[in-house]
C-alpha positions in Angstrom: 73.8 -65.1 -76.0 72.0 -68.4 -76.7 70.1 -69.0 -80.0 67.6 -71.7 -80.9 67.2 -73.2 -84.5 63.9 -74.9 -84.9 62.7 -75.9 -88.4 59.2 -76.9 -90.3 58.2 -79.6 -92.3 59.5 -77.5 -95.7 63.0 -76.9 -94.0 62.1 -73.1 -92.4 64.3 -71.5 -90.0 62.6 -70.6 -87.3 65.1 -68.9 -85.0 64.7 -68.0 -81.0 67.1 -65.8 -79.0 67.5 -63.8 -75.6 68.3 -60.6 -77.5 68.1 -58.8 -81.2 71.6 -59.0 -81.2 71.8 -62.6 -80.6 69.0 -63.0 -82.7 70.6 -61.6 -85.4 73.7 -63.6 -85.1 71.8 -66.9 -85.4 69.9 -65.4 -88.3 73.3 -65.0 -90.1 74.8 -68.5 -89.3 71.5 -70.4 -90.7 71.7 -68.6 -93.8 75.2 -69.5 -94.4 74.6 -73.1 -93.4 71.6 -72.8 -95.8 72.7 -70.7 -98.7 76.4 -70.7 -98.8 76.9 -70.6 -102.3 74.9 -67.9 -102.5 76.0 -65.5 -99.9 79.8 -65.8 -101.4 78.3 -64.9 -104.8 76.6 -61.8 -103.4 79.2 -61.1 -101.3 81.5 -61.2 -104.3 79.0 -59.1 -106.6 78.9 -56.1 -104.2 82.6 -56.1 -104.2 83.4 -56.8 -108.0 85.4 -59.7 -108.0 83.3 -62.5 -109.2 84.7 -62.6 -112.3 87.5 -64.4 -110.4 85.8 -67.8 -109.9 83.0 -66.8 -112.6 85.1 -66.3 -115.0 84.8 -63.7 -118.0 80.9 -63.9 -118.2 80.7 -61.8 -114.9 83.4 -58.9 -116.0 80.6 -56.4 -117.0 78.9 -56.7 -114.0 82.3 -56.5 -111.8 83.4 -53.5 -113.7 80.2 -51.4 -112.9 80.3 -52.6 -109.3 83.8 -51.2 -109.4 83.2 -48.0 -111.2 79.9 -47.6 -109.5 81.8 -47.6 -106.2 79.7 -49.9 -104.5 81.8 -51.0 -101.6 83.1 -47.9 -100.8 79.7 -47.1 -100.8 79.1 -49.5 -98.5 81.4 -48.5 -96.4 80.7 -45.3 -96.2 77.2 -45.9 -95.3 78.2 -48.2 -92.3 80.7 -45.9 -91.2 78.0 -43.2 -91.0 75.5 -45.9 -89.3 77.9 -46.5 -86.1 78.3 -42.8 -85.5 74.2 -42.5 -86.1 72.9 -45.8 -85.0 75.3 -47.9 -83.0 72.7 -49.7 -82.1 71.9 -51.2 -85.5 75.6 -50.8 -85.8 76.0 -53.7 -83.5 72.7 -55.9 -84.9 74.6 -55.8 -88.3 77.8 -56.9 -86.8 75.9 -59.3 -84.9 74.6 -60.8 -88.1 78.0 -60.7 -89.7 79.3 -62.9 -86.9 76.9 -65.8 -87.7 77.5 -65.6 -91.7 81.3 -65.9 -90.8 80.5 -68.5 -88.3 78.6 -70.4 -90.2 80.5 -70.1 -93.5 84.0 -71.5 -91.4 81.9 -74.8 -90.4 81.5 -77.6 -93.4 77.8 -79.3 -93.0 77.2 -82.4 -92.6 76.7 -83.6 -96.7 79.6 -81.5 -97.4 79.7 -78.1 -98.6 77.5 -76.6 -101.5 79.0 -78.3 -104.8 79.2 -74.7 -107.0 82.2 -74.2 -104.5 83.7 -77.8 -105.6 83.4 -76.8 -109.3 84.9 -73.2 -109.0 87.4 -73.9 -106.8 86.1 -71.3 -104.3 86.6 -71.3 -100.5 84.3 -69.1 -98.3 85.7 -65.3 -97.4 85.5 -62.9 -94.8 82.4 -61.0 -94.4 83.1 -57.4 -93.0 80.3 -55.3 -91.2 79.5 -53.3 -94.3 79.1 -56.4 -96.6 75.6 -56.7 -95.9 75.1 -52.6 -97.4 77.2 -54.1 -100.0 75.0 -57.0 -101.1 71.9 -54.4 -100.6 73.2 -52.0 -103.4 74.2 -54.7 -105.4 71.1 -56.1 -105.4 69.5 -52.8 -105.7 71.5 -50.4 -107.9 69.7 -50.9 -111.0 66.1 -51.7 -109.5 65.2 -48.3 -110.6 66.2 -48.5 -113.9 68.7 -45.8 -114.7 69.7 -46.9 -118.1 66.2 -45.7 -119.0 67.5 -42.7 -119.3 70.3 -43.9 -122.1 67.1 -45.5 -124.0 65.0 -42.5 -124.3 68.6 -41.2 -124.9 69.2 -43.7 -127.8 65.7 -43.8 -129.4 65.4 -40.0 -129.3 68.6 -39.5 -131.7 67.3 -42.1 -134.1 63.4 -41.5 -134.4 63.1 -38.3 -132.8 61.7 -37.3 -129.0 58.2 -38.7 -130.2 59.2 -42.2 -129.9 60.1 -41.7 -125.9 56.3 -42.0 -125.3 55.4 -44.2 -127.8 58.3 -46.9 -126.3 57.4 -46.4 -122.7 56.4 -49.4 -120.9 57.7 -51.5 -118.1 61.4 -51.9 -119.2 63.7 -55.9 -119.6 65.3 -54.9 -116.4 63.2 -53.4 -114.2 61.4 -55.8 -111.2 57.8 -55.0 -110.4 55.0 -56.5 -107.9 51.4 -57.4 -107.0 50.4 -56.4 -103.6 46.8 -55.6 -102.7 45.8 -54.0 -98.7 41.7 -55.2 -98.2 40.2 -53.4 -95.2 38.1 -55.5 -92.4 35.3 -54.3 -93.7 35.9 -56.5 -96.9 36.7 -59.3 -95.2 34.8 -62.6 -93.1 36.9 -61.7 -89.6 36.9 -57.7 -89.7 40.5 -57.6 -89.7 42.5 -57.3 -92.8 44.3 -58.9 -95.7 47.5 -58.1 -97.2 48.7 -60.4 -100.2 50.7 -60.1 -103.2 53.8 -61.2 -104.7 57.2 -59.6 -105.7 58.3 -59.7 -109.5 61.7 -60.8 -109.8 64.3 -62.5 -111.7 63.7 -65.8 -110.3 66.9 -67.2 -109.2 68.3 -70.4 -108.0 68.5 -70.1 -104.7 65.8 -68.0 -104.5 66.0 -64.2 -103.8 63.8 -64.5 -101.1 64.2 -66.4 -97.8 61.2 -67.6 -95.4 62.4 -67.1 -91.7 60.7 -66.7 -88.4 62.6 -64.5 -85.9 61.5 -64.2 -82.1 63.2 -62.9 -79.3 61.7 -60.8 -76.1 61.5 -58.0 -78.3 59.3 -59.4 -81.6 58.2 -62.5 -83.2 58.4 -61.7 -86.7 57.5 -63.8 -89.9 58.8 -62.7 -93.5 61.1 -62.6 -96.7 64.3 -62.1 -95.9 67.0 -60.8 -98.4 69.6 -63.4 -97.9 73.4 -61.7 -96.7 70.9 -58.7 -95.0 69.4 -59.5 -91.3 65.9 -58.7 -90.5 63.0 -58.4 -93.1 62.6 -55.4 -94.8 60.4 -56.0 -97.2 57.3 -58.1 -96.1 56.6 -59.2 -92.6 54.4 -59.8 -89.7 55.0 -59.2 -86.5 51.2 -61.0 -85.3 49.8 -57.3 -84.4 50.9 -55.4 -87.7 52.1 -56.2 -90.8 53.3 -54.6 -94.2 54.4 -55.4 -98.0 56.1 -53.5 -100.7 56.0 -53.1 -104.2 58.2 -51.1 -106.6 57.2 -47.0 -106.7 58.8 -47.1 -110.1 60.3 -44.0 -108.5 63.3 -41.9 -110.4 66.2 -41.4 -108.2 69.0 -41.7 -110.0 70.7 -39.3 -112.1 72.8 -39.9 -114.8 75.4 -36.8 -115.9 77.4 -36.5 -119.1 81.0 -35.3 -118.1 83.3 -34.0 -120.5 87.1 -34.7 -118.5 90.3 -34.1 -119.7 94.0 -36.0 -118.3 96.3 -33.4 -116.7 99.8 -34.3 -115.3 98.2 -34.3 -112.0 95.2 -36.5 -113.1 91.6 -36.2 -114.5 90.1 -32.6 -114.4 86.1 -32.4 -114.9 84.2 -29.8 -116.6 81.9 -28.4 -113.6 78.7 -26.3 -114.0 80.9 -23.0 -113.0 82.7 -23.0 -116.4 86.2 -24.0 -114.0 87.6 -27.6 -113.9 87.8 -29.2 -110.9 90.4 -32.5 -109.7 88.4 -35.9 -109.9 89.2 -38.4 -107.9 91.1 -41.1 -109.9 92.7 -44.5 -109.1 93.2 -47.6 -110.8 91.6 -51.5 -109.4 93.0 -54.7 -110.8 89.9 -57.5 -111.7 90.8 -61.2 -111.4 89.1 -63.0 -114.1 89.0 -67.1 -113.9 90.9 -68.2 -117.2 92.0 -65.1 -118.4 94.5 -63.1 -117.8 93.3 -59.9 -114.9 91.6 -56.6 -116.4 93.2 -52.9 -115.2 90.0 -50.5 -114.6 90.5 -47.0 -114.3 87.7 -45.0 -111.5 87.6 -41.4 -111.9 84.6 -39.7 -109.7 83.7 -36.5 -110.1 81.5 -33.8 -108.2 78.1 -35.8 -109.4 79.5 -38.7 -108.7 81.3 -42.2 -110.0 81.8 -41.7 -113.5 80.1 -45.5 -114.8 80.8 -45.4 -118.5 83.0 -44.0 -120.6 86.0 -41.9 -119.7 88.7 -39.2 -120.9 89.2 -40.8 -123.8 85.0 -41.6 -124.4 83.3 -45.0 -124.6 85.3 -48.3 -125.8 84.2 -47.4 -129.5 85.4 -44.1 -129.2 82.4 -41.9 -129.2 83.9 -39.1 -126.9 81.6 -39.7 -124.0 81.8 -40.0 -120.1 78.8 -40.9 -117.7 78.5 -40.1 -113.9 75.7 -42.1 -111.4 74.3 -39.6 -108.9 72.3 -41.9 -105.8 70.9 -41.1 -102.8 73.4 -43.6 -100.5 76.3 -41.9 -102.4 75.4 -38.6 -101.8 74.4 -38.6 -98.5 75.9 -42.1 -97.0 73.2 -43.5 -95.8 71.5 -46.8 -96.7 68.3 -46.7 -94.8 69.5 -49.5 -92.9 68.5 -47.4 -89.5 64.5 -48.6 -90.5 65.3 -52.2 -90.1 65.2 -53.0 -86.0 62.5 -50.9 -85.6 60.6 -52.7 -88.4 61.0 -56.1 -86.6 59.6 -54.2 -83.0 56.6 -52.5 -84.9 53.3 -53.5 -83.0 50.9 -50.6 -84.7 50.7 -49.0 -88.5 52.1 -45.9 -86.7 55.4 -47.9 -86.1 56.2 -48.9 -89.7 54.6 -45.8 -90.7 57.8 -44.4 -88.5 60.2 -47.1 -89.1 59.9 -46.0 -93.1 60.6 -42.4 -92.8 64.5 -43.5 -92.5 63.9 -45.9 -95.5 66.5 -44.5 -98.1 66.1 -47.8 -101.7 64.7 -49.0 -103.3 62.0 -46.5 -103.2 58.6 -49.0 -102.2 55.1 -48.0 -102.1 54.0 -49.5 -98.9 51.1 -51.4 -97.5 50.6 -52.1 -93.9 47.5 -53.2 -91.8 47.6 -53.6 -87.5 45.2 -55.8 -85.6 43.1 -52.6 -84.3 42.2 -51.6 -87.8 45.0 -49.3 -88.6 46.2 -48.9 -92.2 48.9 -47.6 -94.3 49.2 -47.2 -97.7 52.4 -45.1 -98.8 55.5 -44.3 -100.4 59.0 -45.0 -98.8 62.2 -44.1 -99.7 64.2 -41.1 -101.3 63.9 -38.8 -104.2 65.5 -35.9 -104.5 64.3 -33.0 -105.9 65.7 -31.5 -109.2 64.6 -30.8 -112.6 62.6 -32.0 -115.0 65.1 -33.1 -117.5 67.5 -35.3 -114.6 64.9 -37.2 -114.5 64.1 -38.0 -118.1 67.9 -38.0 -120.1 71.4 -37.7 -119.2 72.3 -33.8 -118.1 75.1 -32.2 -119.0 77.9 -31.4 -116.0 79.4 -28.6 -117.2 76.0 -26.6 -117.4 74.6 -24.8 -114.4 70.5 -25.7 -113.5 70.8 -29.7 -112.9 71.7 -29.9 -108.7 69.4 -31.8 -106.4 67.9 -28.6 -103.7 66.0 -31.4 -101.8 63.8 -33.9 -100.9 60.5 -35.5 -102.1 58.0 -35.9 -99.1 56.8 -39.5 -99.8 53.0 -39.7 -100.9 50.2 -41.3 -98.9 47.1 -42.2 -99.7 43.7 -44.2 -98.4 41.3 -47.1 -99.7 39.1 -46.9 -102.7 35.9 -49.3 -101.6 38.0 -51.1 -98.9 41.2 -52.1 -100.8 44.3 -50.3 -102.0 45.8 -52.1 -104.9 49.6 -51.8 -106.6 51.2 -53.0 -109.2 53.7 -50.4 -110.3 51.1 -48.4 -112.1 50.2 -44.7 -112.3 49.2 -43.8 -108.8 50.5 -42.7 -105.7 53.9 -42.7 -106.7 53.1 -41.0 -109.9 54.8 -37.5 -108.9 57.7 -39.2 -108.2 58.5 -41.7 -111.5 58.3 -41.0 -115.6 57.3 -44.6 -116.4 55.0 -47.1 -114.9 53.8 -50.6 -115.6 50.7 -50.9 -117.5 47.4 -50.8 -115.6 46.7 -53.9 -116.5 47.8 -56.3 -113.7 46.4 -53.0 -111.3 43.0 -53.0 -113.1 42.4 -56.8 -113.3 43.1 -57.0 -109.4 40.8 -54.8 -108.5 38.1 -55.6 -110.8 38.9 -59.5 -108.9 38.4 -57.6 -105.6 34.9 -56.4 -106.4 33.8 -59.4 -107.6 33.4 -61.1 -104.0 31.7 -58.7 -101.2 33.9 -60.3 -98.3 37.3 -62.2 -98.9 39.1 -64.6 -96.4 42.9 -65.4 -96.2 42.0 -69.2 -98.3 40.1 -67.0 -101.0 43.3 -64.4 -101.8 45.4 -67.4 -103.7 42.9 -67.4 -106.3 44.3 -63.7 -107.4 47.7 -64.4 -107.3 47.1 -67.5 -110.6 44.3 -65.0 -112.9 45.9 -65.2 -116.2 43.6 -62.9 -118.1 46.0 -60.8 -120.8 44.0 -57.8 -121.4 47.2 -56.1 -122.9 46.2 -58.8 -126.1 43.6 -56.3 -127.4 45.2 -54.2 -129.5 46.3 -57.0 -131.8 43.6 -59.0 -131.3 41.5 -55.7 -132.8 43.8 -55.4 -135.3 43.0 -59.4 -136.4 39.5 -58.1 -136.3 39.9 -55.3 -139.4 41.9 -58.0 -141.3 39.8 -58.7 -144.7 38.9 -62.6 -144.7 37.4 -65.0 -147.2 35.4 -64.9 -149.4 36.4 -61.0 -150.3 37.7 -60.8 -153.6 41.3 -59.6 -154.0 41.5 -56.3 -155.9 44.0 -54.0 -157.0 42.8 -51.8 -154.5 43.1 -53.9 -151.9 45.0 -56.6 -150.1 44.4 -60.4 -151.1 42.5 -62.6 -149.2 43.7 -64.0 -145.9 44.2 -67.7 -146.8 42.4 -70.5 -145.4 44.4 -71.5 -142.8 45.5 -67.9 -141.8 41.3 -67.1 -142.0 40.8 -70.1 -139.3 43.7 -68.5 -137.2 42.1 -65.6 -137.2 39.0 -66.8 -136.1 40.4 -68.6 -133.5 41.8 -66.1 -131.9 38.9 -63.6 -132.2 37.1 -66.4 -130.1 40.3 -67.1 -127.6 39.4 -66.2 -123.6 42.8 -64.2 -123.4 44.2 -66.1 -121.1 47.3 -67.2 -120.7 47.5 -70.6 -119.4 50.1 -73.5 -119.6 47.8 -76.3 -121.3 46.4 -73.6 -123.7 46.9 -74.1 -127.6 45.6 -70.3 -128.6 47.6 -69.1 -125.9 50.3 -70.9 -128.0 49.2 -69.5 -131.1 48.5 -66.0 -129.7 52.2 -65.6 -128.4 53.4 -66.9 -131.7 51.4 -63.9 -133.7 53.1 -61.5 -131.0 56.1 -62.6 -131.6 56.2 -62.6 -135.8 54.9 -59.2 -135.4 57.5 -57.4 -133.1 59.9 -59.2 -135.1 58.6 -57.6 -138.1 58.2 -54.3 -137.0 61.5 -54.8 -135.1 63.1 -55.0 -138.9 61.4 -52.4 -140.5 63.7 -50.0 -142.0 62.1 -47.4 -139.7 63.3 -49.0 -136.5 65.9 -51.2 -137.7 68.6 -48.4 -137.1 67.7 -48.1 -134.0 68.7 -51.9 -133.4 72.4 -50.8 -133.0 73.1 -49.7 -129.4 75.6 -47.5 -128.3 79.1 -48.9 -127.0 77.9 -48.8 -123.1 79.1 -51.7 -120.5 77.3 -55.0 -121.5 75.3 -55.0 -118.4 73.4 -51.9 -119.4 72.2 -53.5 -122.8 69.1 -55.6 -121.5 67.8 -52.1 -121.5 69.1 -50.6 -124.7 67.7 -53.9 -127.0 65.0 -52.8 -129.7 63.4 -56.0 -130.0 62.3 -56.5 -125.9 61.6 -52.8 -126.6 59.2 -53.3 -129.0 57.7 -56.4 -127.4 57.1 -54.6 -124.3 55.7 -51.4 -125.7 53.3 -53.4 -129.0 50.4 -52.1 -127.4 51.3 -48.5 -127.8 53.0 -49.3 -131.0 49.7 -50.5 -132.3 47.7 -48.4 -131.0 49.4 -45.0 -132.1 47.9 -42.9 -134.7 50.8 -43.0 -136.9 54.0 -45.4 -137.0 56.4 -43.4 -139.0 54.4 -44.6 -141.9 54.9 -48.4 -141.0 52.0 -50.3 -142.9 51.0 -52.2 -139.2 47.9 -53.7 -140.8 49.9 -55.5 -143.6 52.9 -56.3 -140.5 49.9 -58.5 -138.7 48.7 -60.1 -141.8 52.1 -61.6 -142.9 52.6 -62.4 -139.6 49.5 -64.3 -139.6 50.2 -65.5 -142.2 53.5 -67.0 -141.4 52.0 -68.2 -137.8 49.2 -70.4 -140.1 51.8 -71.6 -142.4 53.9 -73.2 -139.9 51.3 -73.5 -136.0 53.5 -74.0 -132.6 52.8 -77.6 -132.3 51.7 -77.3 -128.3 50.5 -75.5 -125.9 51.6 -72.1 -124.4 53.6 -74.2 -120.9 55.4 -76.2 -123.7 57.8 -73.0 -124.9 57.2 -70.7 -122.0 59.0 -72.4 -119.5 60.9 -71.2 -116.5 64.3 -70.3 -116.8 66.0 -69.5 -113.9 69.3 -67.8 -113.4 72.1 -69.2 -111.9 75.6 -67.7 -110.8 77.3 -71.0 -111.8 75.3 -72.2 -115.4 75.0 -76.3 -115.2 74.6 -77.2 -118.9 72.0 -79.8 -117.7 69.8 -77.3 -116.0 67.0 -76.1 -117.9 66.2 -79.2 -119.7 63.5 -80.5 -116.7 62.0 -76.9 -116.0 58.7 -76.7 -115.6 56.3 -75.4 -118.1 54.0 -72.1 -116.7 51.1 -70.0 -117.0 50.7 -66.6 -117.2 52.4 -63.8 -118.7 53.7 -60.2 -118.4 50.5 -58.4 -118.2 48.9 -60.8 -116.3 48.7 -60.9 -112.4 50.7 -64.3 -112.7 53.1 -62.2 -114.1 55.9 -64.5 -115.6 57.4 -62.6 -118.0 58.3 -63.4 -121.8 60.0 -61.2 -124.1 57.6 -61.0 -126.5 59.7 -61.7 -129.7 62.6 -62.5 -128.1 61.8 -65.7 -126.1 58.7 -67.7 -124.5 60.9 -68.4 -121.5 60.2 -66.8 -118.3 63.7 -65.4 -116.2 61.4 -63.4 -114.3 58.0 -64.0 -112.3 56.7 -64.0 -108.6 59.6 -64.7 -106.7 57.4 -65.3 -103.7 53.4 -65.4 -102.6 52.4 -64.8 -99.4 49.1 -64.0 -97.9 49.4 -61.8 -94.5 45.9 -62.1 -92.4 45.6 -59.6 -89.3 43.2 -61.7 -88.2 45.6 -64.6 -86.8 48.6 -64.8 -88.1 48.3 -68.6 -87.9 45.8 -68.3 -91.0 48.9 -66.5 -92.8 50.6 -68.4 -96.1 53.5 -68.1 -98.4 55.7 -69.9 -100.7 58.5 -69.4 -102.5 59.4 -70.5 -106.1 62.1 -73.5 -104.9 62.4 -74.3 -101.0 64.2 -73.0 -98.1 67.9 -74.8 -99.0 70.1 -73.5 -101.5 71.8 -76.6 -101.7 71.1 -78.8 -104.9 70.0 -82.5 -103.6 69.0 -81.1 -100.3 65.4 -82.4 -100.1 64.3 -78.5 -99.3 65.9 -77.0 -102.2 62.5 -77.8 -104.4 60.1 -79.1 -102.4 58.1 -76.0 -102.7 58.3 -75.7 -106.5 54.9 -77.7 -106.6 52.9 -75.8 -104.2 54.4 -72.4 -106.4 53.6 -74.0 -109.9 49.8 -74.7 -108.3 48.9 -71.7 -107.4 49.0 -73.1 -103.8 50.9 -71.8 -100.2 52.4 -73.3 -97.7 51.1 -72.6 -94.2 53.2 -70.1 -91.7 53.5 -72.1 -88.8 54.8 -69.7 -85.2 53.9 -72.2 -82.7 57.7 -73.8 -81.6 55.7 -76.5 -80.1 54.7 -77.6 -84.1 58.3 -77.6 -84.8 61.7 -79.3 -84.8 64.6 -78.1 -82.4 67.8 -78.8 -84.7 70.4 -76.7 -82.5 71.5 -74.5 -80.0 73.8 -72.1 -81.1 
């Protein structure tokens, strides 16, 4: 099977086979020769072990992976593939082949320098290690530990506070995507653009790659470590884009187990106690000495937290993860060839019905007008309470009995728009994003009767914050000068918090890097969820219950409250919490003491990296936007300014000719620091601006045969 690499001017594999399978091997071996580092890391992270070059920073993680079962998991899942599919069977192989290929050969400038500074040498991928790296990636995409923070906040303000707290959770990822039909566009054919929310990672979590064969030509975003594009692609005669369903899936059950000579018993829903499974694993942890882990799994599944003996503070607790690929050992890996060879909406349309996670709602256009708009993936059917709370084992009523059929739905005035908001997916999720970043698209769409692939970038940079207005009406009540202070009443806003005020009042809400009331705006937020954050009504919820580390992002009150001000605000009542006199000393404390600059100057990107360099950071660039806007680059509003998450790539699909297609990514196609394609497209991304797709191999540069 020969293979042909081919590259653009920003360092793009383009990659040309005689077969998939061949295909796929060469799609594998570039991605090791681009992103080594990174595919070790991965590779390491689905198997729990990377604590051992990572050292103790990465334990929590590789404990869960471990005690979630993820590589068994995997293999389960592949297992089950071959007997099902041994067709894709092979394809992943395939791919496996070229990572370990190109992993074994040392490129030219030497190998990635994270490897130099750990000490780490390349390992053996196996055929399930790309499942492996997918769950990883994906197991907690849809948020379980939710559940533990309506858990948490329901014991210490009562259930009431589950609504009043619900908003896009600090873990959860989200995305922009908007589907405009030809007959809202210049060429009759139709748009597809948007952008995936992400932690933004260096290498990127994306990777631009053009794969052609016989079979297909395909352009898309990759998941580096998995082969073929799952998530957004174009084939030149269809082409589709996913964004989060905010779909539940996932079920968390409290066990109560006991130790028995024989091993660990749990408490079923029959009233008898049945064997768990039980073995020990040994973690390696660089500079320390190795960690013993105990995985019990019972009926419902891997117990994740807790144990026999209850949680590590000894609250007598134990918590089992219920998933679709555990229960029924498949991945949804069977959709990906049959993605790539999609020519019509009626192929994807087929392709996703064996689509297992993250559950995606779906957008897809053809080049003979065909559209799609739907949900993919599964949920299975249970009750009410799985969905919002852990359930207890031991009590009959809480089984799954089936599955979910996936919503669909049309256009609304030529153009489908999602942003993880209330919508199709609703019957399947308990919390969505707010409508904002939904409403402000669409209300961009019908601005212009007829949009063109050139016009869509424009979208993708709005940084209108309509999620500001609940504070910004709460500025508006505040009493200002001259109004005499009286014992009836609160004193005077002083002069300088007066000015503030009216600054604001007159602010465009919109969040952009050179602005100074952006500035001052996210400094008000912040004082005030600090404030109401310490409040001796919340405060006690402030102390989160002894669960692994890696679950506390979502089990923090201060992100919390940051994320959910607008309802917080907004209710009628805040368990008595004065919030008027909360935004007046916060604006006073903002006037005493201004943010010198603008809004870029502390909101500045911070991406995450497996290996932390002590000298990264300091040159990153400053950005616009912010979490409610479509340039969704997310602060934790009383937390930090700094962005970890945001678009982790644009891209603007036109079923009109592909060639008029764009996309960019938020650092370039090399994972290699120094590499003069690790952040060549960091400009073009901080602009607002995409790189072209080029398909033409005559417009690019052979660089092998493989």
């Amino acid at each position: 099977m020969s293979a042909e690499t081919y590259r653009d001017a920003w360092g793009i594999p383009h990659l040309r086979a005689d077969t998939a399978a061949g295909l796929a091997r060469a799609q594998g071996r570039v991605t090791a020769r681009d992103r080594a580092w990174q595919l070790e890391v991965e590779r390491h992270r689905a198997q729990g072990t990377s604590a051992s070059f990572l050292g103790p920073g990465a334990l929590s993680w590789d404990r869960l992976a471990r005690r979630a079962r993820l590589a068994d998991t995997a293999r389960r899942c592949f297992t089950a593939l071959e007997a099902k599919d041994p067709e894709t069977a092979a394809w992943v192989r395939a791919y496996v082949d070229g990572v370990n290929e190109g992993l074994a050969e040392t490129p030219e400038d030497g190998p990635a320098p994270e490897f130099a500074r750990t000490g780490l040498v390349p390992g053996r991928w196996e055929p399930w290690t790309p499942l492996g790296v997918w769950l990883a990636t994906h197991l907690l995409f849809a948020g379980f530990p939710a559940k533990l923070w309506r858990e948490h906040i329901t014991a210490h303000l009562g259930p009431e506070a589950v609504a009043l707290f619900a908003a896009d959770g600090p873990g959860t990822a989200g995305s922009n995507g908007w589907l405009v039909g030809g007959e809202r566009t210049t060429t009759g054919h139709a748009l597809i653009a948007g952008d995936p929310h992400r932690y933004i990672e260096d290498p990127g979590v994306y990777q631009q790659i053009h794969l052609s064969c016989p079979e297909f030509d395909v352009v898309g975003l990759a998941v580096p470590g998995v082969p073929g594009v799952a998530h957004f692609g174009h084939t030149g005669t269809v082409a589709w884009a996913i964004t989060n369903a905010m779909a539940d899936y996932q079920d968390l059950y409290r066990e109560r187990l006991r130790r028995t000579g024989a091993g660990v018993e749990a408490l079923g829903p029959d009233g008898t106690w049945h064997r768990a499974a039980r073995h020990t694993e040994t973690i390696q942890v660089a500079g320390e000495d190795t960690v013993e882990v105990e995985i019990i799994e019972t009926d419902r599944g891997p117990v994740i937290a807790g144990g026999p003996e209850g949680l590590d503070d000894g609250t007598p607790a134990a918590l089992s993860l219920r998933h679709p690929p555990r229960v029924t050992a498949d991945l949804g890996f069977g959709a990906l060839l049959p993605l790539l060879r999609a020519r019509t909406v009626a192929d994807v349309d087929r392709a996703l019905d064996a689509w297992t996670e993250p559950v995606n709602v779906v957008q897809a256009a053809d080049t003979e007008g065909g559209l799609l708009h739907r949900v993919a993936g599964r949920v299975p059917v249970r009750p009410e309470a799985n969905r919002l709370r852990p359930v207890p084992a031991w009590e009959p009523g809480h089984e799954w009995t089936g599955w979910h059929t996936p919503p669909r739905a049309g256009l609304t005035d030529g153009v489908a728009v999602m942003a993880n908001q209330r919508g199709l997916s609703t019957p399947l999720g308990v919390e969505f994003a707010p409508p904002h970043r939904a409403d402000r698209i669409a209300a961009l769409l019908a601005g212009r009767e007829r949009w063109s692939a050139a016009d869509l970038p424009a979208i993708h940079t709005d940084t209108h914050l309509a999620s500001a207005g609940p504070l910004l009406d709460h500025l508006a009540a505040l009493t200002t000068p001259p109004a005499p202070t009286t014992p009836a009443g609160p004193a005077a806003l002083t002069p300088e918090a007066a000015a503030l005020r009216a600054r604001l009042l007159a602010w465009d809400r919109r969040m952009d890097a050179d602005s100074t009331d952006a500035a001052a705006y996210a400094a008000l937020r912040t004082a005030v969820v600090r404030r109401l954050a310490a409040h001796p009504a919340l405060a006690p919820a402030s102390a989160p219950p002894a669960y692994p580390e890696v679950l506390l992002p979502w089990l923090a009150l201060v992100p919390r409250v940051g994320h959910a001000l607008e309802h917080l605000l907004r209710a009628e009542d805040l368990y008595g919490i004065d919030r008027a006199g909360t935004v007046r000393a916060a604006l006073e404390e903002v006037a005493a003491a201004p943010p010198a600059g603008t809004w870029g100057d502390t909101h500045r990107l911070a991406p995450w990296r497996a290996l932390p360099d002590t000298a990264a950071g300091t040159d990153e660039p400053g950005l616009s936007g912010d979490h409610d806007c479509v340039l969704c680059t997310s602060a934790v509003p009383g937390l930090t300014d700094r962005a970890a998450r945001g678009p982790a790539a644009r891209y603007v699909w036109d079923l009109a000719d592909r060639a008029n297609s764009r996309w960019v990514v938020p650092h370039g196609a090399s994972g290699v620091p120094g590499s003069p394609h690790h952040r060549d497209q960091q400009p073009l991304w901080l602009d607002g601006e995409l790189a072209p797709v080029i398909t033409d191999f005559a417009r690019l540069t052979k660089e092998s045969d493989d």
